[in-house]
C-alpha positions in Angstrom: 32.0 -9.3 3.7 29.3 -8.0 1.5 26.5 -5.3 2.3 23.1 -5.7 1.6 20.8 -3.0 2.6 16.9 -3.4 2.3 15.2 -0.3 2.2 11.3 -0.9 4.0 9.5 -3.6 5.3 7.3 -3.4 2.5 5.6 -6.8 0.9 8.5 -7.5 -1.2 10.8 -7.3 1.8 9.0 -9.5 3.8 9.7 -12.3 1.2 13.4 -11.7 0.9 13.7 -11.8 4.5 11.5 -15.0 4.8 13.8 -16.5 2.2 16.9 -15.5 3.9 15.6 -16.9 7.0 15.5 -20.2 5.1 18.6 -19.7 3.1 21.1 -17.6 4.8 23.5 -15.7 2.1 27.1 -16.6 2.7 29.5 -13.8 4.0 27.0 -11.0 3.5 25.7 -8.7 6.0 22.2 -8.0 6.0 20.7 -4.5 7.3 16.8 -3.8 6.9 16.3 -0.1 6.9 12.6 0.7 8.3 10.9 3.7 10.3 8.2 0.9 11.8 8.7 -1.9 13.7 5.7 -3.7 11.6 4.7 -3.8 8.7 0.3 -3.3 8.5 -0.7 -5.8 5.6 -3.4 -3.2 3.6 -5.5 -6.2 2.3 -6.6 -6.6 6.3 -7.1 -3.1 7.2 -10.8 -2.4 6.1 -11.3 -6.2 8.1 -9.7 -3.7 11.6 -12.2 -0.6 10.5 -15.1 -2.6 10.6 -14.3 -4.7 13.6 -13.5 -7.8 12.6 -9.5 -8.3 13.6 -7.8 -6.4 16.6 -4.7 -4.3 14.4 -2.7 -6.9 15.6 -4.0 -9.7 13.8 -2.6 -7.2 10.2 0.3 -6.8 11.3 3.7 -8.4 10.4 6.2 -8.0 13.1 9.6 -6.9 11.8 12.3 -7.6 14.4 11.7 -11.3 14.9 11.6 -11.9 10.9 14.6 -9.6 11.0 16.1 -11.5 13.7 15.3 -15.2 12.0 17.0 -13.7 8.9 20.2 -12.6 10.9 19.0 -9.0 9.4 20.0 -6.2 11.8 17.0 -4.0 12.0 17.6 -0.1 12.4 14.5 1.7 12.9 14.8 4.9 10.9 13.5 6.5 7.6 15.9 7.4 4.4 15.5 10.5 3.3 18.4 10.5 0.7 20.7 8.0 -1.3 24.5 8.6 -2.5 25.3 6.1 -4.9 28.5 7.3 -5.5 29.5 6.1 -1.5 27.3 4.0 -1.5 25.3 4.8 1.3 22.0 5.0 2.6 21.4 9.1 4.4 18.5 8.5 7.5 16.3 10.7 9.1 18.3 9.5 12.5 22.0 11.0 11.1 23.4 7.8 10.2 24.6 6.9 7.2 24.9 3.0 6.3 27.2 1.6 3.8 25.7 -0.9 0.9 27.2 -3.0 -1.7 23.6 -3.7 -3.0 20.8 -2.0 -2.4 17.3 -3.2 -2.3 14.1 -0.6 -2.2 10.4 -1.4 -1.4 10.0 1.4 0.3 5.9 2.2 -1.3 4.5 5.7 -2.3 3.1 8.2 -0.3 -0.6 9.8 -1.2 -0.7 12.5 -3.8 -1.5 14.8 -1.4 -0.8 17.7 -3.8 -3.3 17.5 -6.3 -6.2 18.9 -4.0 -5.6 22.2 -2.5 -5.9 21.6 1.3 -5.9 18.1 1.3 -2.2 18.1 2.9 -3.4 20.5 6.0 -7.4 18.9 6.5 -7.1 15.5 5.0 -6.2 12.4 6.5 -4.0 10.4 3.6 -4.1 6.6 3.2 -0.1 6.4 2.7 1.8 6.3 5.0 -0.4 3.4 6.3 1.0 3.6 10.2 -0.5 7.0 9.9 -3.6 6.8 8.9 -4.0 4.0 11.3 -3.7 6.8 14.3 -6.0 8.9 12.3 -8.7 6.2 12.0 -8.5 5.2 15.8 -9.2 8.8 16.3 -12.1 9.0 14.1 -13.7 6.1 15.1 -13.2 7.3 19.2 -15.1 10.3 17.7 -17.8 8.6 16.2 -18.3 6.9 19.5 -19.3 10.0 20.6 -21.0 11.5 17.7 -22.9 9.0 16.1 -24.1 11.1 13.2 -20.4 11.9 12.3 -19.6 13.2 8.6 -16.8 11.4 6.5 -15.9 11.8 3.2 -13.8 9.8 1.2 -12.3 11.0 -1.5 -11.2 7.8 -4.1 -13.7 5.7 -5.7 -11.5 2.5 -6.3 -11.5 -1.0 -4.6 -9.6 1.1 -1.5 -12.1 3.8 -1.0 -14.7 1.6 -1.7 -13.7 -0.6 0.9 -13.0 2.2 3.3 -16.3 3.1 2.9 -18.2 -0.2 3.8 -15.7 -0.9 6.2 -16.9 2.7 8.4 -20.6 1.5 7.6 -20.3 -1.3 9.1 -18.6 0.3 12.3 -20.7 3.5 12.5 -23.8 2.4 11.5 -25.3 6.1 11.8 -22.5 8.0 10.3 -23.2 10.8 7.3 -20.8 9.1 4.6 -19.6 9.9 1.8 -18.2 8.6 -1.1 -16.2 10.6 -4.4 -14.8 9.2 -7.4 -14.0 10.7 -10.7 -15.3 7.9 -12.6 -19.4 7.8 -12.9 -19.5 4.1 -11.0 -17.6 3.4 -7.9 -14.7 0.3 -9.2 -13.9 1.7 -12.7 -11.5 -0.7 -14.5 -12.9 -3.8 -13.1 -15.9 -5.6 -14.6 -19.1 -3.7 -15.1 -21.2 -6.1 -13.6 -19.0 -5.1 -10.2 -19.5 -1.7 -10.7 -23.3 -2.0 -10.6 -23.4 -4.0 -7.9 -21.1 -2.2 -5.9 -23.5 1.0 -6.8 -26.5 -0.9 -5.3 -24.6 -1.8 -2.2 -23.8 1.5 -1.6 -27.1 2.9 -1.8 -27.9 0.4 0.3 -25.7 1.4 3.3 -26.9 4.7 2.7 -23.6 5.7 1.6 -23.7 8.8 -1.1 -22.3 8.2 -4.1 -20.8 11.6 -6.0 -19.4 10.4 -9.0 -18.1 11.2 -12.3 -16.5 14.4 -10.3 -13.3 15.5 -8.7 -12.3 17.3 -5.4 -11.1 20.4 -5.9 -10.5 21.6 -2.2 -10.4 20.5 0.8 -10.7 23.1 4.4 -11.9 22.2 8.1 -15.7 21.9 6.8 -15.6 19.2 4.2 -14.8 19.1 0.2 -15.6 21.1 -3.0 -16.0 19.4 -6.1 -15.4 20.5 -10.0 -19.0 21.3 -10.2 -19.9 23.5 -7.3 -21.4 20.9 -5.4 -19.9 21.3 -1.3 -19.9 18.1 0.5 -19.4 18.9 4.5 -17.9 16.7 6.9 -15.8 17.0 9.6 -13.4 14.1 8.7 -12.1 13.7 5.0 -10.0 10.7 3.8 -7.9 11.2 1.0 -7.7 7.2 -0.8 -6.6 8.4 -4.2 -3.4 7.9 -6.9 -0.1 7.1 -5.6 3.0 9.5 -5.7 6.8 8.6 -5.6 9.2 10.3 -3.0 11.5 12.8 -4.4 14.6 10.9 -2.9 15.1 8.0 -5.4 15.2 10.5 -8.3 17.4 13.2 -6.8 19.7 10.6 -6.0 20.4 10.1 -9.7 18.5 6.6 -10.0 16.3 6.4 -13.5 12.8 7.6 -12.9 9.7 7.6 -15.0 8.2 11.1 -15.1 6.3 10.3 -11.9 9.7 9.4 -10.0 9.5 5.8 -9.7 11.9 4.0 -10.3 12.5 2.0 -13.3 13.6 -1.4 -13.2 13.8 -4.5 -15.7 12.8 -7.2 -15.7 14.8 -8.9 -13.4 13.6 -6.2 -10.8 17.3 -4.2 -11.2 17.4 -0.7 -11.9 18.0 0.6 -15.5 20.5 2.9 -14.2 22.6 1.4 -11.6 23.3 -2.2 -11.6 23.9 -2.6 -8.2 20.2 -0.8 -7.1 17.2 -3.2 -6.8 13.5 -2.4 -6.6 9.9 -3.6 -6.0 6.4 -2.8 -5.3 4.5 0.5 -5.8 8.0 2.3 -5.4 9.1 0.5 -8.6 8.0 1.3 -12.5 8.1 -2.4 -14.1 9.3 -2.4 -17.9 6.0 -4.6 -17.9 3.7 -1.9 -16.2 1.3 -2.8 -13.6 -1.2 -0.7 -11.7 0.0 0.0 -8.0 -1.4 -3.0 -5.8 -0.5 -4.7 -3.0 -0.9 -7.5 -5.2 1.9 -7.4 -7.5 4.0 -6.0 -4.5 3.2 -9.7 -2.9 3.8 -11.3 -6.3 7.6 -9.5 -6.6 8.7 -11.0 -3.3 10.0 -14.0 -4.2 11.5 -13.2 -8.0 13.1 -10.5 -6.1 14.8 -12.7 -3.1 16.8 -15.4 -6.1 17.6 -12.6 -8.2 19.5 -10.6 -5.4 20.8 -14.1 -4.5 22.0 -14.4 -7.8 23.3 -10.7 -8.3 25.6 -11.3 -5.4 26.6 -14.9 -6.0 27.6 -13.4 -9.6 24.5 -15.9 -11.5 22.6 -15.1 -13.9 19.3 -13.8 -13.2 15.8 -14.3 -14.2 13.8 -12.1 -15.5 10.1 -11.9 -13.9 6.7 -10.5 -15.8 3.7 -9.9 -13.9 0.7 -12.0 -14.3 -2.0 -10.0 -16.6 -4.7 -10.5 -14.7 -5.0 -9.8 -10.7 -7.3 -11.0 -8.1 -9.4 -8.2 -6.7 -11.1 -9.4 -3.4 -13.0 -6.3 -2.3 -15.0 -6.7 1.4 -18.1 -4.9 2.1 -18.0 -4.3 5.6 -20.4 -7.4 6.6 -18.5 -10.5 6.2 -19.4 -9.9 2.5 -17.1 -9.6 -0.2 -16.8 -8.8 -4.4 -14.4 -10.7 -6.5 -12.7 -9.6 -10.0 -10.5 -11.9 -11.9 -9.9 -10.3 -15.6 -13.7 -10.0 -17.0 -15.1 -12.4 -14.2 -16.8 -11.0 -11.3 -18.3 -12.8 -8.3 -19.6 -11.9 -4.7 -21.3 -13.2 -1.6 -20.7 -14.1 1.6 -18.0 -17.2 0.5 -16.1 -14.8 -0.9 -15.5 -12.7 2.5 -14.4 -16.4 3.6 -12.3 -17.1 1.0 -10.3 -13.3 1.1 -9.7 -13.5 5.2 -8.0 -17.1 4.5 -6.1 -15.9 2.0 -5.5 -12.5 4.7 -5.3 -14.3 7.4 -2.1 -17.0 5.8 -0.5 -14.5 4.9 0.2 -13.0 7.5 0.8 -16.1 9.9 3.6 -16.9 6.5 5.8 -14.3 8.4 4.8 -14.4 11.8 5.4 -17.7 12.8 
């Protein structure tokens, strides 16, 4: 009997177990490895903030998929590989065995690169986290209308963070930083400056083309002197690997993620697979959900393949991604390459793509 062990629910995950669900692999025993009983799809989360879906219309439930992939779920976190045994180290004491090994574990926030931001900041990653954290803001701001936020991150994420808490606390003090001078750099400049307008729309302060410094219990200091208070600060910036994969001898970029080819197997160790924002693609690709989704289903045939002894097929990323960025009203920006779009269809289009993907798993 072979062991395959998948390491997180992540996006990824969620495919293989679909597909195994459909296709069971012959005399292989399946163990999912996962410190939540759900996985929270991100693309619905500002959609929760800003009142649209109760938290459990985001969520993918991860024992029943489990249970419809004959997976055995064990609800724990790894904090440490031994390739040499083979086995998976967890938080809980066990150890579990592996033949192959799959990780979609994601990244954590780079909580370091602000002083303060570990001990007064609430970090986007890990997502079940700052789930608690923004139920207990939002109970605030039921209390305190005039609440201050800041938001440190000015990509599609914080942007959408920001819109979303506009649209729930209509009276709050927000605040938006990003260290680019429009909110959205990287996607089309046309997005950018609507976006902008939006944003002074919602009375939400724009502070860019600066960088948070420090954070403490009264609010943020940026590069050049200016002090923004508030008495909530989310942190919605660059992803950071954990130290684990690369102390466990797997090849790492310099960041720690690890480095796979193009079939989605580790450079290092032929038996170790990897996708999503834990993964370093010889094709590199920002960290998105979106190529996370996209890796699902290459990664499913080519561990099928890897243990049936085939031939596997190597994957590339498509170029070009589609951003669908909500505003908090039912409203939504689009970016495909150079093209940019937004209205109110667009908030349409996004929750039906949301809203299938999620029922995908959960039927």
């Amino acid at each position: 009997m072979k062991r395959l062990v998948l390491l997180g629910g992540g996006h990824a995950h969620v495919h293989v177990l679909d597909a195994l669900a459909r296709a069971p692999l012959p005399d292989t025993e399946v163990t999912l490895v996962s410190p939540y009983p759900q996985q929270i799809y991100s693309g619905m989360l500002p959609g929760w903030i800003a009142g649209h879906y109760p938290l459990d219309a985001c969520a993918i439930a991860l024992p029943p998929l489990a249970a419809r992939a004959g997976c055995t779920l064990r609800q724990t976190r790894a904090i440490a590989l031994d390739l040499a045994a083979r086995d998976v180290l967890c938080a809980d004491g066990a150890r579990i065995g592996f033949d192959w090994l799959s990780i979609d574990t994601g990244p954590t926030t780079a909580r370091h690169r602000i002083a303060g931001a570990d001990a007064h900041a609430l970090a986007v990653r890990p997502i079940e986290s700052f789930v608690d954290g923004i139920a207990r803001l939002l109970a605030e701001a039921a209390e305190t209308p005039t609440l201050a936020v800041a938001i440190i991150g000015g990509g599609a994420a914080g942007v959408e963070l920001a819109f979303a808490l506009r649209q729930r606390c209509p009276d709050a003090r927000l605040s938006l930083i990003g260290s680019a001078a429009r909110p959205l750099d990287g996607l089309p400049r046309r997005l950018q400056h609507r976006a902008n307008a939006l944003l002074a729309d919602r009375r939400i302060a724009w502070h860019g083309g600066r960088r948070a410094q420090r954070v403490d219990a009264t609010g943020v200091a940026l590069d050049d002197g200016t002090r923004i208070a508030a008495r909530h600060v989310l942190q919605v910036t660059g992803a950071a690997a954990p130290r684990w994969p690369a102390a466990a001898g797997l090849a790492c970029d310099d960041g720690g993620f690890i480095r796979v080819d193009a079939s989605l197997r580790s450079t290092s160790h032929p038996f170790v697979f990897a996708a999503g924002d834990i993964a370093r693609y010889s094709d590199p690709r920002p960290k998105s959900g979106v190529f996370a989704v996209r890796a699902g289903p290459p990664l499913a045939a080519n561990l099928r393949a890897a243990i049936g002894t085939e031939a596997l097929t190597p994957w590339r990323a498509q170029r070009c991604a589609l951003y669908l960025i909500s505003t908090g009203n039912r409203h939504a920006l689009a970016a495909w390459g150079p093209l940019a779009w937004w209205g109110d269809w667009v908030w349409r289009w996004k929750d039906r793509i949301d809203r299938r993907f999620v029922a995908r798993f959960s039927a």
